[in-house]
Structures are given as C-alpha cells and as structure tokens.
C-alpha positions in Angstrom: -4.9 3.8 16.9 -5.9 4.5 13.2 -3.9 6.9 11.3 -5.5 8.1 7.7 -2.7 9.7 6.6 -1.1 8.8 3.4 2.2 6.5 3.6 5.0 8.6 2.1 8.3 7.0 0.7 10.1 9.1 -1.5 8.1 10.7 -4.1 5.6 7.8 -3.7 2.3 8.2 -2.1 0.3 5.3 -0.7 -3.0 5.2 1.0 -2.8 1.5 1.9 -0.1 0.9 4.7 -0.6 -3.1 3.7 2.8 -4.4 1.4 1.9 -8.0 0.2 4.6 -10.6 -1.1 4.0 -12.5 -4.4 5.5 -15.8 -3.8 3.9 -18.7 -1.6 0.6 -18.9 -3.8 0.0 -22.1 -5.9 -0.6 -20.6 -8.8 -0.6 -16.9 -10.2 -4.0 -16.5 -10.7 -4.7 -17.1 -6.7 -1.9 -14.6 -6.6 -3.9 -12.1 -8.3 -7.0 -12.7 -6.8 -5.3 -12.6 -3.3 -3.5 -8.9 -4.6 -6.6 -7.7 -5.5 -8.9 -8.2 -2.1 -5.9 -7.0 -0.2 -6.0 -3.6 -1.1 -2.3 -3.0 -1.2 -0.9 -0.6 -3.4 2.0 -2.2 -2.9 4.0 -5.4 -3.5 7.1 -7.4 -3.6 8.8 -9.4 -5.6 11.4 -11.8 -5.3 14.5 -10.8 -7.3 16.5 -14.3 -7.2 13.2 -16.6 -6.5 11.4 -15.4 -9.7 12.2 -16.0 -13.3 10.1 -13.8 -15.9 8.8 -16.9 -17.6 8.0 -20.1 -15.6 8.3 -23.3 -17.3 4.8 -23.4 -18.5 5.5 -20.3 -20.3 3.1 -18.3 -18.0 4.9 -14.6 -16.9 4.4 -13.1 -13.9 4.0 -10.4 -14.7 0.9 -11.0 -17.3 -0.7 -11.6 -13.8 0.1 -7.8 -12.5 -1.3 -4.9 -12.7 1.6 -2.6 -13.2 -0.5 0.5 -13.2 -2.1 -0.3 -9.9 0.7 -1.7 -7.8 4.3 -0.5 -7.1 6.4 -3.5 -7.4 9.0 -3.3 -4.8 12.3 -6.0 -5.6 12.8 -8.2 -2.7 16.6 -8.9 -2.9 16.6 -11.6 0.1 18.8 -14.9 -1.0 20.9 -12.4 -3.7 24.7 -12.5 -3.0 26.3 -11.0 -6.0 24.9 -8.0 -8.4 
C-alpha cells in the first residue's frame, strides 16, 4: 500500500518517509553521495560516535546540507548528559 501523504512530526513536514544514518560510510564524501540519491529529508547523527572535526581536520558537517536535511541526534551509546 502507497500512502502520498506528507510525514508529520511536530511542526516538521516531510515528504520522504526514508530517515538515513550517517555513520558506517568510509568516507564522508560517499556519505554525501549516498544522502543525496536517497531522497531523505531526513537524517541521523550519532551524538557520542561523532566528533565535529575528525582527525584529518575534515567536519562533518562541511559534508551536509543543513538546509536540505533535518538532522535528527541519535543518542544510542550516551549514558550521562
């Protein structure tokens, strides 16, 4: 069964029912490349797995688009605020 509707949470509207991780890719760029032919709208991101700025000095961020995705925290592994 296919259902067009929009996906409402809160006072966000999605049309895209498809929420993709960010973590598991081998590098950022397949990330984004992988984000992109999704079609999500929106995504997740590990609160206590990422760190702004890896080692290499590369953000995650930089690899984003904050204006197209919502970026949902993913608190999994967190065990104090």
């Amino acid at each position: 069964m296919f259902n067009d509707d929009p996906l409402r949470i809160g006072s966000y509207k999605f049309s895209s029912r498809l929420i993709v991780g960010t973590g598991k890719y081998s590098s950022y760029e397949l990330m984004r490349q992988a984000l992109d032919l999704s079609g999500a709208e929106c995504i997740t991101v590990a609160v206590r797995r990422e760190r702004l700025i890896d080692s290499a000095g590369k953000n995650l961020l930089d690899y984003i688009d904050t204006a197209r995705y919502t970026i949902l925290p993913n608190t999994a592994g967190c065990y104090t605020a």
